[in-house]
N, CA, C and O atoms as CSV, one atom per row, in Angstrom:
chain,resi,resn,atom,element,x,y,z
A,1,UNK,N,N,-19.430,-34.998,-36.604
A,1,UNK,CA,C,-19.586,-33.966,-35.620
A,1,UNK,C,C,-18.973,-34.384,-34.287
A,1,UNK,O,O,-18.171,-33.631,-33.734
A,2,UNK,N,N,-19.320,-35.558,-33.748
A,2,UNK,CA,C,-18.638,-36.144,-32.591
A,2,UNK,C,C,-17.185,-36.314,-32.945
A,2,UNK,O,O,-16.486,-35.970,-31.993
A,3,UNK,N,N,-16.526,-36.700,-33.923
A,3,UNK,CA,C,-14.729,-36.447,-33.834
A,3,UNK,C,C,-14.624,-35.109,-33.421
A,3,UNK,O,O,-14.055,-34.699,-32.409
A,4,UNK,N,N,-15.458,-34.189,-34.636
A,4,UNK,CA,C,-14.338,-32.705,-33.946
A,4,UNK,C,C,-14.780,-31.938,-33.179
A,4,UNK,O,O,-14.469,-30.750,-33.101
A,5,UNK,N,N,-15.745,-32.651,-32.359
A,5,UNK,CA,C,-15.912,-32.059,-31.103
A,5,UNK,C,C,-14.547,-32.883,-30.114
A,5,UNK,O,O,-13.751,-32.419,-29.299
A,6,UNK,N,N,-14.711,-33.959,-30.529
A,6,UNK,CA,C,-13.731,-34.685,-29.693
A,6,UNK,C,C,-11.956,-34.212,-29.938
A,6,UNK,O,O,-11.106,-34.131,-29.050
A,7,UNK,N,N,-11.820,-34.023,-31.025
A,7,UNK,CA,C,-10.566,-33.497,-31.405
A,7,UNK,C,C,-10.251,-32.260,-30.536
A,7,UNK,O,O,-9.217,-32.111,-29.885
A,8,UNK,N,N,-11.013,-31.620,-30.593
A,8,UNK,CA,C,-11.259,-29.747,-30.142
A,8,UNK,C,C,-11.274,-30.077,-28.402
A,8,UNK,O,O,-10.760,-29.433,-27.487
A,9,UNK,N,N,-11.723,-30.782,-28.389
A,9,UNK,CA,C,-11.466,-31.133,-26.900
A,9,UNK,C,C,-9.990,-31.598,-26.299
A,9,UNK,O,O,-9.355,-31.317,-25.282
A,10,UNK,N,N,-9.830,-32.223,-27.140
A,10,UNK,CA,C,-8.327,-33.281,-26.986
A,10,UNK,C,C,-6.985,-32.382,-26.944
A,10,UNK,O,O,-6.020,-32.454,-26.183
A,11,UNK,N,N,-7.332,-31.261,-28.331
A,11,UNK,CA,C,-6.425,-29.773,-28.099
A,11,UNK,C,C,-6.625,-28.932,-27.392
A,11,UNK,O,O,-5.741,-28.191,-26.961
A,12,UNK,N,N,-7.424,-28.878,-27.203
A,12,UNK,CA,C,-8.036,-27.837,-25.457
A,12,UNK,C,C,-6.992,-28.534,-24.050
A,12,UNK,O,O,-6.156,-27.848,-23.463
A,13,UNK,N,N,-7.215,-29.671,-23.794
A,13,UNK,CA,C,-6.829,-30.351,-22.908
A,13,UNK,C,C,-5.051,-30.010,-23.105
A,13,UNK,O,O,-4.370,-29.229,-22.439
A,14,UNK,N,N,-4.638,-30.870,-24.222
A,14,UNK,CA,C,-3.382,-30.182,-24.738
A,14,UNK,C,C,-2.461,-29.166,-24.297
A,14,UNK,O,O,-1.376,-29.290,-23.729
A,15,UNK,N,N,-3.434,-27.581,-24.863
A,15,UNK,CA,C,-3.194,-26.603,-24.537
A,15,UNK,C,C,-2.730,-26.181,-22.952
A,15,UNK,O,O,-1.603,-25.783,-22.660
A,16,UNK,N,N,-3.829,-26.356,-22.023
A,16,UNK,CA,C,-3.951,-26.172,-20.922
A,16,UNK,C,C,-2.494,-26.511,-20.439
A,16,UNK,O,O,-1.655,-25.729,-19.992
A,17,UNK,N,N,-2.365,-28.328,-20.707
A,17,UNK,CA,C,-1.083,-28.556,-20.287
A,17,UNK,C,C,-0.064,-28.265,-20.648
A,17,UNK,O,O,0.958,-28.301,-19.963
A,18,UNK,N,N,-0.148,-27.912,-21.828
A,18,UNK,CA,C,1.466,-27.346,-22.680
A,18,UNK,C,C,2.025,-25.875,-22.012
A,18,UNK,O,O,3.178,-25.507,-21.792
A,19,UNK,N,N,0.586,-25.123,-21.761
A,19,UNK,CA,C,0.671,-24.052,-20.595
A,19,UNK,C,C,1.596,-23.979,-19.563
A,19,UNK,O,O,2.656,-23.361,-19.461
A,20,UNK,N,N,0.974,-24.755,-18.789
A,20,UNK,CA,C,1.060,-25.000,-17.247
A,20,UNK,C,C,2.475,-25.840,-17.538
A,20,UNK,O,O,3.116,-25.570,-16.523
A,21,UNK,N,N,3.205,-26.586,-18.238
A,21,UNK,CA,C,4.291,-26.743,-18.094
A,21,UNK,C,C,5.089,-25.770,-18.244
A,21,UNK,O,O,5.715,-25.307,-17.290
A,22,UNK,N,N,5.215,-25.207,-19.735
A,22,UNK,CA,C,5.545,-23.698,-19.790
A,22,UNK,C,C,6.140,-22.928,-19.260
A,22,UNK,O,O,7.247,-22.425,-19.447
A,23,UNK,N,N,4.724,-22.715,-17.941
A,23,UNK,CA,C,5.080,-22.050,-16.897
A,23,UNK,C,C,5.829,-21.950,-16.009
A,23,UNK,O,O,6.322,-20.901,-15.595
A,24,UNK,N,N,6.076,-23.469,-15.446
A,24,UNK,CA,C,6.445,-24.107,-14.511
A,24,UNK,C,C,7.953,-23.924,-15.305
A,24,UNK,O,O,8.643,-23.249,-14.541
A,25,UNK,N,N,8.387,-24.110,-15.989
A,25,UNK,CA,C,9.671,-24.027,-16.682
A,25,UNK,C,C,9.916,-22.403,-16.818
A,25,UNK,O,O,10.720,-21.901,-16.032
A,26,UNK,N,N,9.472,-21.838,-17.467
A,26,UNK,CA,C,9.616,-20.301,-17.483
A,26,UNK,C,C,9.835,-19.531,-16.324
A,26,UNK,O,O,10.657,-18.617,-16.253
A,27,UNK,N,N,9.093,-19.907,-15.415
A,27,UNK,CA,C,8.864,-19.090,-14.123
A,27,UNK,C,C,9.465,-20.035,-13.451
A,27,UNK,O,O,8.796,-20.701,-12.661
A,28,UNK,N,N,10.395,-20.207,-13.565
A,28,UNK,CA,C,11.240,-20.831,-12.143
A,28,UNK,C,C,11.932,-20.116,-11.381
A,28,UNK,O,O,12.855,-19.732,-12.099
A,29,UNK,N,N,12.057,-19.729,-10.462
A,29,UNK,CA,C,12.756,-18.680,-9.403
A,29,UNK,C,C,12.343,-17.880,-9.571
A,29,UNK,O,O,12.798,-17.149,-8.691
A,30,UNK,N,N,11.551,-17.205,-10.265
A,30,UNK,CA,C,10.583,-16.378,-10.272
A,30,UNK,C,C,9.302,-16.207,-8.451
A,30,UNK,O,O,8.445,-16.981,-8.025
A,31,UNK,N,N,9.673,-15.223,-8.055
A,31,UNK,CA,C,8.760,-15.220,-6.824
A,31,UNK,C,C,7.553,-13.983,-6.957
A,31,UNK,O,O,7.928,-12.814,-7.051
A,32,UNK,N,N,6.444,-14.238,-6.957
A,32,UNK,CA,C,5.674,-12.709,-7.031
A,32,UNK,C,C,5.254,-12.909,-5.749
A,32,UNK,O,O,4.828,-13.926,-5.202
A,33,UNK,N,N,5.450,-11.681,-5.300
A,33,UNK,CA,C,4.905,-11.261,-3.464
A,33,UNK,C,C,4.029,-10.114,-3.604
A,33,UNK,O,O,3.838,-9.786,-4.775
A,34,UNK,N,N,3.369,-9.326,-2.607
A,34,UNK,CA,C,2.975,-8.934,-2.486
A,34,UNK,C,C,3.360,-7.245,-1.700
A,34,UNK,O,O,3.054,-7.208,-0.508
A,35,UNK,N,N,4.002,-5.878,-2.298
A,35,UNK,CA,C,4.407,-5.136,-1.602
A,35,UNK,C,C,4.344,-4.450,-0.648
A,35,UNK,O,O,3.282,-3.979,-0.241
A,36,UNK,N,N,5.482,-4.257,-0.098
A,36,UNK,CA,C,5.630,-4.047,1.546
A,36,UNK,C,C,4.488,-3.147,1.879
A,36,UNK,O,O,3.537,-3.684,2.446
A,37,UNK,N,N,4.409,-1.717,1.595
A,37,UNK,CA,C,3.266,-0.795,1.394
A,37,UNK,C,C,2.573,-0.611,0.339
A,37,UNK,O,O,2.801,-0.908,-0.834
A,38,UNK,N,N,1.274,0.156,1.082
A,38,UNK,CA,C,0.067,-0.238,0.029
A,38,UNK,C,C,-0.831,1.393,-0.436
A,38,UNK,O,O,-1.958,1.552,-0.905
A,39,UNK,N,N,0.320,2.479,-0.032
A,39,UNK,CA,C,-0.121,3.451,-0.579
A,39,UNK,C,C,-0.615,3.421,-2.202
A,39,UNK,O,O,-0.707,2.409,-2.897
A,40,UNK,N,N,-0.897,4.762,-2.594
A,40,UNK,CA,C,-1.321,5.181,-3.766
A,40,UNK,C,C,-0.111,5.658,-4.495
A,40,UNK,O,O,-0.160,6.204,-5.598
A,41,UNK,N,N,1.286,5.354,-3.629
A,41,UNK,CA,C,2.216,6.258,-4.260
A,41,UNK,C,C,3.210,5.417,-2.744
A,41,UNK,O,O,2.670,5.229,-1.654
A,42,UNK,N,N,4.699,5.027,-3.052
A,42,UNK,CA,C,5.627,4.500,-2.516
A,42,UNK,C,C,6.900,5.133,-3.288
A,42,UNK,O,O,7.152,5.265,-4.486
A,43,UNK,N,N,7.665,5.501,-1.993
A,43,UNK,CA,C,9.178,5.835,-2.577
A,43,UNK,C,C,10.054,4.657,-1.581
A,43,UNK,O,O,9.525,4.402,-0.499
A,44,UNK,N,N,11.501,3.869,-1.955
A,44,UNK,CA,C,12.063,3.886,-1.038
A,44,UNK,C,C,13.068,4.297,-0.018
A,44,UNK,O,O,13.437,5.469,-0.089
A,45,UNK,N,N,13.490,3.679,0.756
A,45,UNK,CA,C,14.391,4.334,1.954
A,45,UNK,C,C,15.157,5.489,0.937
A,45,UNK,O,O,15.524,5.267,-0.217
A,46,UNK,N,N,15.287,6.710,1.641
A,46,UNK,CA,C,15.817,7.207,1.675
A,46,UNK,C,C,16.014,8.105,0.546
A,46,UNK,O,O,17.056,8.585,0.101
A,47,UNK,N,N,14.358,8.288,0.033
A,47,UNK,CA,C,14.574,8.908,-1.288
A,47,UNK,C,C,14.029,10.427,-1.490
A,47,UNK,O,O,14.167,11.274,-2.372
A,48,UNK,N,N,13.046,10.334,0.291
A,48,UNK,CA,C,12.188,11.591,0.216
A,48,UNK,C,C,12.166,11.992,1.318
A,48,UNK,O,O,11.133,11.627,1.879
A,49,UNK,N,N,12.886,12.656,2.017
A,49,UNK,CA,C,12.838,13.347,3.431
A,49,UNK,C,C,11.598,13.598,3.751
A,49,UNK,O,O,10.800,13.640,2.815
A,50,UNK,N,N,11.118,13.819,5.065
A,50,UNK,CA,C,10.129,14.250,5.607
A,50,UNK,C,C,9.834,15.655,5.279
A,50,UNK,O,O,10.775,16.417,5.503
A,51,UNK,N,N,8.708,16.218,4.780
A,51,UNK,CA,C,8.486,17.853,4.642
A,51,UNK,C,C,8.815,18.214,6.236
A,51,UNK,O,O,9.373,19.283,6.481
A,52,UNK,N,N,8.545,17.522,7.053
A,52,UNK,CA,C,8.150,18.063,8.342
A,52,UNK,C,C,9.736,17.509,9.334
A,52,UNK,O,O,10.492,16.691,8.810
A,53,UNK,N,N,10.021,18.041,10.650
A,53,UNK,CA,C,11.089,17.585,11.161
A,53,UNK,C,C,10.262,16.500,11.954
A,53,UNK,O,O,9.191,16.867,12.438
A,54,UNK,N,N,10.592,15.441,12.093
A,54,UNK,CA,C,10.075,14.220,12.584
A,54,UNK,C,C,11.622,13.807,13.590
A,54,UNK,O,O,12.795,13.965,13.251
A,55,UNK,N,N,10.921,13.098,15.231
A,55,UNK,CA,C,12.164,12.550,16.001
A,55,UNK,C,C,12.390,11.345,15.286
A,55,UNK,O,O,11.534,10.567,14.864
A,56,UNK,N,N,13.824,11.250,15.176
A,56,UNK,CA,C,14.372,9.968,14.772
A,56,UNK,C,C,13.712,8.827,15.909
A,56,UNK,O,O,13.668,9.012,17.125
A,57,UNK,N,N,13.269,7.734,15.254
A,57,UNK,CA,C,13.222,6.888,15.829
A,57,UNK,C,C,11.891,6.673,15.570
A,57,UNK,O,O,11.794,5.561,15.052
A,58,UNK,N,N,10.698,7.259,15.693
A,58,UNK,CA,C,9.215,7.373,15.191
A,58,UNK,C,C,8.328,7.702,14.044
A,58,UNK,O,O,8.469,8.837,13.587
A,59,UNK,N,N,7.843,7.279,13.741
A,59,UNK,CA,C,6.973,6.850,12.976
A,59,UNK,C,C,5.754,8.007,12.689
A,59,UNK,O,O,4.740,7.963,13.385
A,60,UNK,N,N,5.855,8.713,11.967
A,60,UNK,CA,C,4.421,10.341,11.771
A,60,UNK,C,C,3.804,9.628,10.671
A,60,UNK,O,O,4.047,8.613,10.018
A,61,UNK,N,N,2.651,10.798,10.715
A,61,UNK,CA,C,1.657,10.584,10.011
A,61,UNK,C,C,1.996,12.184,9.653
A,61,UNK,O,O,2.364,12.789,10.660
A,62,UNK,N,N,1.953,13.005,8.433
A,62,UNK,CA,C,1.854,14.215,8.373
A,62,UNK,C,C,0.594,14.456,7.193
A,62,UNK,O,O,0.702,14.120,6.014
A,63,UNK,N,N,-0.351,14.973,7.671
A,63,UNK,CA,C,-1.515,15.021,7.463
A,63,UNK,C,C,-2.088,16.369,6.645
A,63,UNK,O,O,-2.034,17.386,7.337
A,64,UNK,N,N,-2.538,16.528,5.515
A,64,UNK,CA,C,-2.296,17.530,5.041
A,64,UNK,C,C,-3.829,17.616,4.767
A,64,UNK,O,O,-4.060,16.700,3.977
A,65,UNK,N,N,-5.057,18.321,5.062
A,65,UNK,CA,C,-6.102,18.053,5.189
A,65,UNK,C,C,-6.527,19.774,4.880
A,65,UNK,O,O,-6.037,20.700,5.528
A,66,UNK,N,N,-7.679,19.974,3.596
A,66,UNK,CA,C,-8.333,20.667,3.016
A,66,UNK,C,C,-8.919,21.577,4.433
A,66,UNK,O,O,-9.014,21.367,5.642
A,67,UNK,N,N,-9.123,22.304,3.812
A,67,UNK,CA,C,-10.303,23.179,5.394
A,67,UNK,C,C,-11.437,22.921,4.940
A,67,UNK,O,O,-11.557,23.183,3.743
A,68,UNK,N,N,-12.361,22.486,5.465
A,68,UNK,CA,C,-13.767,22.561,5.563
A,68,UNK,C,C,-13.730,20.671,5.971
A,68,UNK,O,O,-14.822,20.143,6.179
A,69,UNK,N,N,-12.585,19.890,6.045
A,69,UNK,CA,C,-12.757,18.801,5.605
A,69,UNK,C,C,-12.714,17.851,6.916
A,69,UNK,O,O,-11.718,17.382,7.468
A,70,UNK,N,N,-14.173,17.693,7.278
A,70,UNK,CA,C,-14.432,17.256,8.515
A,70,UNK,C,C,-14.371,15.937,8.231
A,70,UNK,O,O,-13.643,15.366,9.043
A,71,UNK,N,N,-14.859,15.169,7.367
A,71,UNK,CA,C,-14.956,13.523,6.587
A,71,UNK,C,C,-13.444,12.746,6.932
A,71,UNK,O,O,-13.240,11.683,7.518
A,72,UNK,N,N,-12.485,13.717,6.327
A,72,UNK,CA,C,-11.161,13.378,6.505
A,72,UNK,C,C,-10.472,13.305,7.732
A,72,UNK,O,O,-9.556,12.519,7.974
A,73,UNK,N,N,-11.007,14.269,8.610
A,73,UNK,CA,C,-10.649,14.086,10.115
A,73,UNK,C,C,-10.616,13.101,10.924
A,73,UNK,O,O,-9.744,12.745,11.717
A,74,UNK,N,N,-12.261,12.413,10.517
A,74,UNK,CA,C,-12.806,11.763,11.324
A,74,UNK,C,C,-12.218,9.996,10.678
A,74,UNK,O,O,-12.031,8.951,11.302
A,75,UNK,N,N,-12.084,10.303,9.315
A,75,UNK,CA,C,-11.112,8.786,8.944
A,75,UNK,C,C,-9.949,8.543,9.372
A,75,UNK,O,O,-9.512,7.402,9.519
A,76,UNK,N,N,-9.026,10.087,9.732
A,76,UNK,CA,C,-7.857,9.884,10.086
A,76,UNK,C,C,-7.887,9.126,11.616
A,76,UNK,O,O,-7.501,7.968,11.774
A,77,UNK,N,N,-8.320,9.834,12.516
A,77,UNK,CA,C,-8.796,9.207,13.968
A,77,UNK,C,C,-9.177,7.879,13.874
A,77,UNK,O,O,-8.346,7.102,14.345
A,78,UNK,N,N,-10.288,7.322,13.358
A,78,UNK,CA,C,-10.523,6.254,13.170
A,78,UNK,C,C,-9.713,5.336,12.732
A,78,UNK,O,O,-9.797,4.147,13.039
A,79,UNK,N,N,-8.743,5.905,11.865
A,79,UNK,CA,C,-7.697,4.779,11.592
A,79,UNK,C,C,-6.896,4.590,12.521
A,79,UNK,O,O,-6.418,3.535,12.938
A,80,UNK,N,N,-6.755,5.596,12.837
A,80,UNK,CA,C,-5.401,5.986,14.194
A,80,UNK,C,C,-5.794,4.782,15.585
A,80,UNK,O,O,-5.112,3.981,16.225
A,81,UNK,N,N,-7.382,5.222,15.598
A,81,UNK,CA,C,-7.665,4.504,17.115
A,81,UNK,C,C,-7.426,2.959,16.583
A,81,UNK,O,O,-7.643,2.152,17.487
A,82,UNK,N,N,-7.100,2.455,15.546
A,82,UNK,CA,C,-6.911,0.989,15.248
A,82,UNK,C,C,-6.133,0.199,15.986
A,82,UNK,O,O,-6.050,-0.972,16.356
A,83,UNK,N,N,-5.452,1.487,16.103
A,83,UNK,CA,C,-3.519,0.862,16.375
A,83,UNK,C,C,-3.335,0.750,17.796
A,83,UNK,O,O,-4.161,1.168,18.607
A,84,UNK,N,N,-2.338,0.231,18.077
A,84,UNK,CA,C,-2.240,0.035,19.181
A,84,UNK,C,C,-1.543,0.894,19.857
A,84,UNK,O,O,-0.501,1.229,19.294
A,85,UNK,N,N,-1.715,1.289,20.697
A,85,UNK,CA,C,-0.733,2.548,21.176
A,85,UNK,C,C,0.921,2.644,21.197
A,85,UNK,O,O,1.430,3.758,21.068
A,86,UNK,N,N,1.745,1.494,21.356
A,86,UNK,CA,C,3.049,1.360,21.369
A,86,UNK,C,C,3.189,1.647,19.597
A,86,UNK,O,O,4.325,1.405,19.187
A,87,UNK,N,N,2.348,2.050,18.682
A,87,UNK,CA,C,2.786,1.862,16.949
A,87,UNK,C,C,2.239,3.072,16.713
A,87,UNK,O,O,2.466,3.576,15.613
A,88,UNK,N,N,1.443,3.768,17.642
A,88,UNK,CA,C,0.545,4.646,17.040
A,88,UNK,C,C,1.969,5.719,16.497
A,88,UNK,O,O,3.017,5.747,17.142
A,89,UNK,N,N,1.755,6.518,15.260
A,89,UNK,CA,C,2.180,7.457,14.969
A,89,UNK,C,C,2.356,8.785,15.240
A,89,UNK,O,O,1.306,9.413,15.378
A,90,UNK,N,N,3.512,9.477,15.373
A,90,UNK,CA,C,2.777,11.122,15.505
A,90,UNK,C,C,2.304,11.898,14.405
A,90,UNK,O,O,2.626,11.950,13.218
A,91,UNK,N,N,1.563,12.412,15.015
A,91,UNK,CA,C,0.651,13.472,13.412
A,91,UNK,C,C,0.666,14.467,13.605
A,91,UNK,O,O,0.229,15.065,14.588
A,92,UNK,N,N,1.289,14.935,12.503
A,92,UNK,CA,C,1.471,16.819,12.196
A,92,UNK,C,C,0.485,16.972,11.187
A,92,UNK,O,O,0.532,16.503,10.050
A,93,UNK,N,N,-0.286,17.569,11.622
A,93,UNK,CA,C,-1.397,18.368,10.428
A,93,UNK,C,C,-1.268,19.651,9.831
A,93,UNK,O,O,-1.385,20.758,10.356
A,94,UNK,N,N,-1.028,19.361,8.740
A,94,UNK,CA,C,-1.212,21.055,7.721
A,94,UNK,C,C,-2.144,21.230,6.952
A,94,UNK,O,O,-2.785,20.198,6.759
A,95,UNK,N,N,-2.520,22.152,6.393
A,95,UNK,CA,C,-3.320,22.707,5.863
A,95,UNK,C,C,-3.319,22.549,4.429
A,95,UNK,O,O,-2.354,23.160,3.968
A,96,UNK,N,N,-4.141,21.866,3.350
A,96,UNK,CA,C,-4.166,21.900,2.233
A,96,UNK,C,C,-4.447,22.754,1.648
A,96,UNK,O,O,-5.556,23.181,1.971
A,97,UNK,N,N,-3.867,23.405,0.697
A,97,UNK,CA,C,-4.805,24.400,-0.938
A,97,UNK,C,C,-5.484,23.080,-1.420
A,97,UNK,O,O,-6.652,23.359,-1.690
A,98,UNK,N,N,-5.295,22.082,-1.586
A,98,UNK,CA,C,-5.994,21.343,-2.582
A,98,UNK,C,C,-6.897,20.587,-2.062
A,98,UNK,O,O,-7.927,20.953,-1.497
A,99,UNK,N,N,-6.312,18.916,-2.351
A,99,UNK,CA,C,-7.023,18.104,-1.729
A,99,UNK,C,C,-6.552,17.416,-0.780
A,99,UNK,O,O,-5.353,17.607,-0.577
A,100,UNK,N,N,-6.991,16.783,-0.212
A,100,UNK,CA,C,-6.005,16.405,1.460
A,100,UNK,C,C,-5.346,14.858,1.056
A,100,UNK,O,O,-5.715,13.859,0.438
A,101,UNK,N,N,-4.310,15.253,1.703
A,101,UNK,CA,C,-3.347,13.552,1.772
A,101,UNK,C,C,-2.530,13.350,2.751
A,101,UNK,O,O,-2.025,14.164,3.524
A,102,UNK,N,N,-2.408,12.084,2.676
A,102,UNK,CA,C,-2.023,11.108,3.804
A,102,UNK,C,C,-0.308,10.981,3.528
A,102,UNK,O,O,0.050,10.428,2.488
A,103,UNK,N,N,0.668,11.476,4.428
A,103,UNK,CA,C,2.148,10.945,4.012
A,103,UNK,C,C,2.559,9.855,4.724
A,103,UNK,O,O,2.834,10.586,5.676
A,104,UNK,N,N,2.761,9.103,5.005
A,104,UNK,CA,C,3.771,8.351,5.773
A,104,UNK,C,C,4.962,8.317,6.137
A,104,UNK,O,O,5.667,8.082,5.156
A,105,UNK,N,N,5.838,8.489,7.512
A,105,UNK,CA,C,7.180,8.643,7.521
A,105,UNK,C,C,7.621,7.482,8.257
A,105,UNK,O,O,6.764,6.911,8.930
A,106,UNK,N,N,8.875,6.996,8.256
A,106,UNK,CA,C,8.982,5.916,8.545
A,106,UNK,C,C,10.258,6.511,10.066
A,106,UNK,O,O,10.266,7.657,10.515
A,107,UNK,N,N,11.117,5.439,10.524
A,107,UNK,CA,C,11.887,5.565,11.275
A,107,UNK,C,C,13.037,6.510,11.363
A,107,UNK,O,O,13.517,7.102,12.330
A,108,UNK,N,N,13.377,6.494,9.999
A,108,UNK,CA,C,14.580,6.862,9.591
A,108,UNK,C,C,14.414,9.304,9.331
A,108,UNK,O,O,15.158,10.285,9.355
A,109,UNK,N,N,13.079,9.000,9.149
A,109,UNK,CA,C,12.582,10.607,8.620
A,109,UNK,C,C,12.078,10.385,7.363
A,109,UNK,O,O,11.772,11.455,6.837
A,110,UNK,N,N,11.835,9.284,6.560
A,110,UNK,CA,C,11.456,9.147,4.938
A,110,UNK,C,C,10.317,8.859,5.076
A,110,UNK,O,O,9.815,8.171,5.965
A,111,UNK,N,N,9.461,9.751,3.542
A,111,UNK,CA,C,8.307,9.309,3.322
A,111,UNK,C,C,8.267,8.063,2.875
A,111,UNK,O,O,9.173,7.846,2.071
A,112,UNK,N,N,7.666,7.281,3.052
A,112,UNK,CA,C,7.669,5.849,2.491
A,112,UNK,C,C,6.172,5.777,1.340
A,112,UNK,O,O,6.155,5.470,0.148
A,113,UNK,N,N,5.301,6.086,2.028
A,113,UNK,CA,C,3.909,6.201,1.059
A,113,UNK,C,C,3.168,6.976,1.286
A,113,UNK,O,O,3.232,7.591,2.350
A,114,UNK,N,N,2.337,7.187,0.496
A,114,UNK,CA,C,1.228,8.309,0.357
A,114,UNK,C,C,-0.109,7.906,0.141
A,114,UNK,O,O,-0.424,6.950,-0.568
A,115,UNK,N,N,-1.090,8.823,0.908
A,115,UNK,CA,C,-2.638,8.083,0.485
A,115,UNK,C,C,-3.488,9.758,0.600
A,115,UNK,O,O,-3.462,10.771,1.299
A,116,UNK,N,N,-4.271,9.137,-0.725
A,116,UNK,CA,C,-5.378,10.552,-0.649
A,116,UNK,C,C,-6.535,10.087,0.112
A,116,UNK,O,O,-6.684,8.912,0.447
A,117,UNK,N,N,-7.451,11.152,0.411
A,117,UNK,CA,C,-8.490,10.856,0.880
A,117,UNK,C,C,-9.758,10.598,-0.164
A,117,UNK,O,O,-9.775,11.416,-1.084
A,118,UNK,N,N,-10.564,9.848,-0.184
A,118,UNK,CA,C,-10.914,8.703,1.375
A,118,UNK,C,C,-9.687,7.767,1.284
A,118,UNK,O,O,-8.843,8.201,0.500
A,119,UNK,N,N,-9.411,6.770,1.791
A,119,UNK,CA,C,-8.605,5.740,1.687
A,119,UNK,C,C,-9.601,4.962,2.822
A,119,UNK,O,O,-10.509,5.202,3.617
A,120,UNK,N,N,-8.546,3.572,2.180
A,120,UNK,CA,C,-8.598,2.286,2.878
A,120,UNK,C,C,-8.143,2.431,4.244
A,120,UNK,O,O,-6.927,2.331,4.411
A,121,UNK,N,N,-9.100,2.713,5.567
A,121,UNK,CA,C,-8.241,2.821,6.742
A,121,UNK,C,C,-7.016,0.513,7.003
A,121,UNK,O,O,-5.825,0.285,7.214
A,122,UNK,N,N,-7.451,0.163,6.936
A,122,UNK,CA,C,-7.137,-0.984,6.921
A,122,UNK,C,C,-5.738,-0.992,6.428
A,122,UNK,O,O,-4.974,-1.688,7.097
A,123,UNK,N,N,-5.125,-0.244,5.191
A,123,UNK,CA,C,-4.232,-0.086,4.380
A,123,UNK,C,C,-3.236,0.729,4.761
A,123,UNK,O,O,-2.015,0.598,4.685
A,124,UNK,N,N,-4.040,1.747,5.258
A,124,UNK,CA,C,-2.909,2.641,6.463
A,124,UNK,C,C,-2.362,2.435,7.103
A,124,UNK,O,O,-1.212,2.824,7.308
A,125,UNK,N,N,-3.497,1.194,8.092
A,125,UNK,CA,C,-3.154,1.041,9.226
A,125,UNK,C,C,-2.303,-0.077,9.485
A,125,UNK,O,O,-1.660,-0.117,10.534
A,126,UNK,N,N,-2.205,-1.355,8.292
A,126,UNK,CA,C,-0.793,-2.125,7.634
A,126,UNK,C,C,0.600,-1.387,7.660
A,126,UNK,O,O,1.706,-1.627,8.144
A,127,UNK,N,N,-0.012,-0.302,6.859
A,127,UNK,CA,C,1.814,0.250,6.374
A,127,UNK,C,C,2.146,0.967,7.925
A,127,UNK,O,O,3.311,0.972,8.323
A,128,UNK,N,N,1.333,1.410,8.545
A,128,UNK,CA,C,1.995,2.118,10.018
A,128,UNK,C,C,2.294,0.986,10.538
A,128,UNK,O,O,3.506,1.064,10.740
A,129,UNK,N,N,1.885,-0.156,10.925
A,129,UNK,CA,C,2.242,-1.370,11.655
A,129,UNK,C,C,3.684,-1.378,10.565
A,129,UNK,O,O,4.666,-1.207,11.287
A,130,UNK,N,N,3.919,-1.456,9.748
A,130,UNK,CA,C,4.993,-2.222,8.813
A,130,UNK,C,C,5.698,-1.210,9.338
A,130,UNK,O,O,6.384,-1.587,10.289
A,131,UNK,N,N,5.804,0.054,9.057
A,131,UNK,CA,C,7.148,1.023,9.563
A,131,UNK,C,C,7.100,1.266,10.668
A,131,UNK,O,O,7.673,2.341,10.849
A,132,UNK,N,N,6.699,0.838,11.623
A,132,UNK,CA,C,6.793,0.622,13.244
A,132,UNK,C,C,7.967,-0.514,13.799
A,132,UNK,O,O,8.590,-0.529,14.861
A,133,UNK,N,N,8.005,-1.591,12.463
A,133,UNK,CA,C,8.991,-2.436,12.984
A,133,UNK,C,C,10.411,-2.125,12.852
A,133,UNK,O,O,11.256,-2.888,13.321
């Protein structure tokens, strides 16, 4: 009983390392990062115009918010007051048939990401800092 516990151990140990070399060989130049935005939904540059006319050069929020939907208001603000005023965004609000969402536009006039409500204000308030630069 003590060998093949000891054996079973000895290939366990084995394993692990035969792994982890593996890896280290397999995944070489291999980089995993973490993406730029953290919507529920990302397009890039230049793939989705703004619904809305946005000034070149700034950064919107176009806000598409249900009627009755006071919850959503009050997250949008709250995220908003995060920021610092030189990043803060402009926000065009429209009116949903459905359910309300969050667009993001970046410098250029492109949506970059999208967030439904509720969201992560924290996550928003990343990707507006990120397309501010």
């Amino acid at each position: 009983m003590k060998v093949a516990a000891t054996i079973l151990a000895a290939a366990a140990v084995l394993g692990v390392a035969g792994a982890a070399v593996a890896h280290a060989v397999l995944a070489r130049g291999t980089i995993l990062a973490l993406p730029s935005l953290h919507g529920q939904v990302t397009w890039p540059t230049g793939s989705h115009p703004s619904p809305v006319a946005v000034p070149k050069g700034r950064t919107a929020v176009v806000a598409y918010v249900a009627r009755g939907c006071k919850g959503c208001l009050a997250e949008l603000r709250f995220t908003l007051r995060q920021l610092p005023q030189r990043v803060r965004p402009l926000v065009v609000r429209r009116v949903a048939t459905g359910h309300s969402l969050l667009l993001l536009v970046d410098r250029r006039g492109d949506v970059r990401t999208g967030y439904t409500f509720p969201f992560a204000p924290a996550f928003v308030e990343g990707d507006l800092r990120t397309l501010a630069r």
